[in-house]
Every structure is written in C-alpha cells, then in structure tokens.
C-alpha positions as CSV (number, residue, x, y, z in Angstrom):
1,X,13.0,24.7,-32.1
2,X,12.0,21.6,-34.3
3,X,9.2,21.1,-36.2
4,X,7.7,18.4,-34.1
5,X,8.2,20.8,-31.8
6,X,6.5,23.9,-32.8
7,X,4.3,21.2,-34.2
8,X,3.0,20.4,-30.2
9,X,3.0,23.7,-29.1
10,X,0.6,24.9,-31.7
11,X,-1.6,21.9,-31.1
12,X,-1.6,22.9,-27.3
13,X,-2.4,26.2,-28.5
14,X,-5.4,25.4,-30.8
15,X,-6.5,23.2,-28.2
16,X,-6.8,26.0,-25.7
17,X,-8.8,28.4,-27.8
18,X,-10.7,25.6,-28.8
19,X,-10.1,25.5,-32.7
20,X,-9.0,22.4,-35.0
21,X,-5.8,21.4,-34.3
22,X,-3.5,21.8,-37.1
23,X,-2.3,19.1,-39.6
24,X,0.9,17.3,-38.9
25,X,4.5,18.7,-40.4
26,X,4.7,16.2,-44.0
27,X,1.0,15.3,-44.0
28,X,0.6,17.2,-47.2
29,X,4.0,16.7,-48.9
30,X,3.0,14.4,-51.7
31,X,-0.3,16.7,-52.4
32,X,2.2,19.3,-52.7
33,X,5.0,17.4,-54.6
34,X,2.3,16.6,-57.2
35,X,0.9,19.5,-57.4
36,X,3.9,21.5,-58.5
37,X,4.4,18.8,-60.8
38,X,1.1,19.3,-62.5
39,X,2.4,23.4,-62.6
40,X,5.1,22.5,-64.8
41,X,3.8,20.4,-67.0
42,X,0.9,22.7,-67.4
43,X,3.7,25.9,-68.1
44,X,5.3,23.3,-70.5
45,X,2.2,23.0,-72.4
46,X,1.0,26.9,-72.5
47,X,4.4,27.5,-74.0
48,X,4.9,24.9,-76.9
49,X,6.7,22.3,-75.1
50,X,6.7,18.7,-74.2
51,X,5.1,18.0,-71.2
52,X,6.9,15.0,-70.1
53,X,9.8,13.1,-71.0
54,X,11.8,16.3,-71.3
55,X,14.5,15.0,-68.8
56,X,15.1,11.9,-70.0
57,X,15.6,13.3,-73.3
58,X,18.0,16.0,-72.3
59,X,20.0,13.4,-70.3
60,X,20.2,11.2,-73.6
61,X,22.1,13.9,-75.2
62,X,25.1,13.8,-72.5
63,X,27.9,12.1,-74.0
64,X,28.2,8.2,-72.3
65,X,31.8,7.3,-71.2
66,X,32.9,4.9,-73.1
67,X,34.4,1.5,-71.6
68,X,37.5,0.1,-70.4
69,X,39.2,-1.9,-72.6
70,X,39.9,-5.2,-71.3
71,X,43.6,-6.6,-71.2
C-alpha cells in the first residue's frame, strides 16, 4: 500500500468517527528537516564545537585533483 494511499483511507476513517482528518504525507517535511538541523547545531555547541560551516571545512581538507596538462 502507498502512502497516498493509506493516506485516503485514514482520512475516510477519521471522517467516519468524526475527528480531524489527518495532515497530508510531506506537509511537515521542511519543519522536520529544520528542525533536526537546529539539533545538531545545538549538540555542536553543548560540546565545544562549531556550529556551522563544519562541512565545508572538512571538504577543504580533501586533496583537489590536480589538472590535465595540456598538449
């Protein structure tokens, strides 16, 4: 069963016992994504660390390939 469609039957259902229909599958993704995001960078603080920026940094200390040379 998908999610839209577990999604319909438990509106159905709601509707029949007469409570709030729930919210749609992804309303709340961002809310979610951010939050979790917020988690870390709180965790990151509590323990000493940079809150932000800290994978940008850690991909500037890959090595870069180095070019062609031309011929």
């Amino acid at each position: 069963m998908s999610t839209t469609q577990q999604y319909a039957l438990d509106a159905h259902r709601a509707r029949r016992h007469g409570e709030p229909t729930p919210p749609a599958p992804g309303t709340h993704d961002w809310r979610v994504t951010r939050a979790l995001r917020d988690h870390h960078r709180f965790r990151a603080v509590l323990a000493g660390r940079p809150a932000h920026g800290r994978v940008r940094r850690a991909l500037s200390r890959l090595p870069r390939p180095r070019p062609r040379p031309t011929r």
